[in-house]
C-alpha positions as CSV (number, residue, x, y, z in Angstrom):
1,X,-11.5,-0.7,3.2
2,X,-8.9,1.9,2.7
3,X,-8.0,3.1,-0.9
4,X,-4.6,4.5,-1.8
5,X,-3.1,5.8,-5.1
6,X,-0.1,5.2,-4.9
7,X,2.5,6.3,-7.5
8,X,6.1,4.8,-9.0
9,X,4.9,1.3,-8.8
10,X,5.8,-0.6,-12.2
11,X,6.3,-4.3,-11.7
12,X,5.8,-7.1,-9.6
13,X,8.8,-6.6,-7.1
14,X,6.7,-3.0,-6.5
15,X,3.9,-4.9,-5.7
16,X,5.3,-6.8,-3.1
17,X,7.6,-3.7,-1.6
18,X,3.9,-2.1,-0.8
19,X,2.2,-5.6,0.0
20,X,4.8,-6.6,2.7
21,X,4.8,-2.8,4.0
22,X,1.3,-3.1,4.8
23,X,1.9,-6.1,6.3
24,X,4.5,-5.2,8.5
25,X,1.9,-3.4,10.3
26,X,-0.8,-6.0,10.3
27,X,0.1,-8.7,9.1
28,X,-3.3,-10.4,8.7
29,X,-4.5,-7.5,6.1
30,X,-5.7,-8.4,3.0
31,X,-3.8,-5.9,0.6
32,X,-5.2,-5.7,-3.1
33,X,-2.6,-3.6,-5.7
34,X,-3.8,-2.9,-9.0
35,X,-0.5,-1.9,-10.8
36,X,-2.0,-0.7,-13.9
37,X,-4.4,1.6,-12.3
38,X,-2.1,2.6,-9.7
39,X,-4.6,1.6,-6.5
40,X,-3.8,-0.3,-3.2
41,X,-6.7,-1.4,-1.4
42,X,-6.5,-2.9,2.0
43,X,-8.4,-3.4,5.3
44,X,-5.3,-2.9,7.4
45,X,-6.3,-2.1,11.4
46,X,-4.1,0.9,11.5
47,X,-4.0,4.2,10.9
48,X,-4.5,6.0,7.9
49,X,-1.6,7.9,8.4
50,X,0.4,4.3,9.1
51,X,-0.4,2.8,5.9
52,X,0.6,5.9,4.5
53,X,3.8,6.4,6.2
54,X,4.7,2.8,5.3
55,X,4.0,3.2,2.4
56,X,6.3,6.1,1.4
57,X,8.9,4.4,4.0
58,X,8.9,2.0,1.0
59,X,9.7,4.3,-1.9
60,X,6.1,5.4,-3.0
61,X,4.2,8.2,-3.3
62,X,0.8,7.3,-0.9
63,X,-2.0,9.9,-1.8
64,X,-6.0,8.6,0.4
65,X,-8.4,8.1,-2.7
């Protein structure tokens, strides 16, 4: 499992922009965002740096907890 915080979420749509991000990598990872406490979770097969990248492709700040 792979923790992110990961700042400039602050709704749903946000949630889903990181979700599907993740996903477009491996699309059979579970992703888990906890808006309020700024987290994303997920046991994604790729890279660290992927997930990362992917997620800033998406308009976040992505910082490995």
């Amino acid at each position: 499992m792979t923790t992110f915080t990961v700042n400039g979420m602050n709704c749903a749509s946000c949630v889903h922009r990181v979700t599907s991000a993740v996903q477009e990598l491996d699309p059979e990872a579970m992703v888990a965002v906890d808006l309020a406490g700024k987290t994303v979770q997920t046991d994604a097969s790729a890279s660290l740096e992927a997930i990362k990248s992917a997620i800033e492709n998406a308009g976040y700040e992505a910082v490995p907890a």
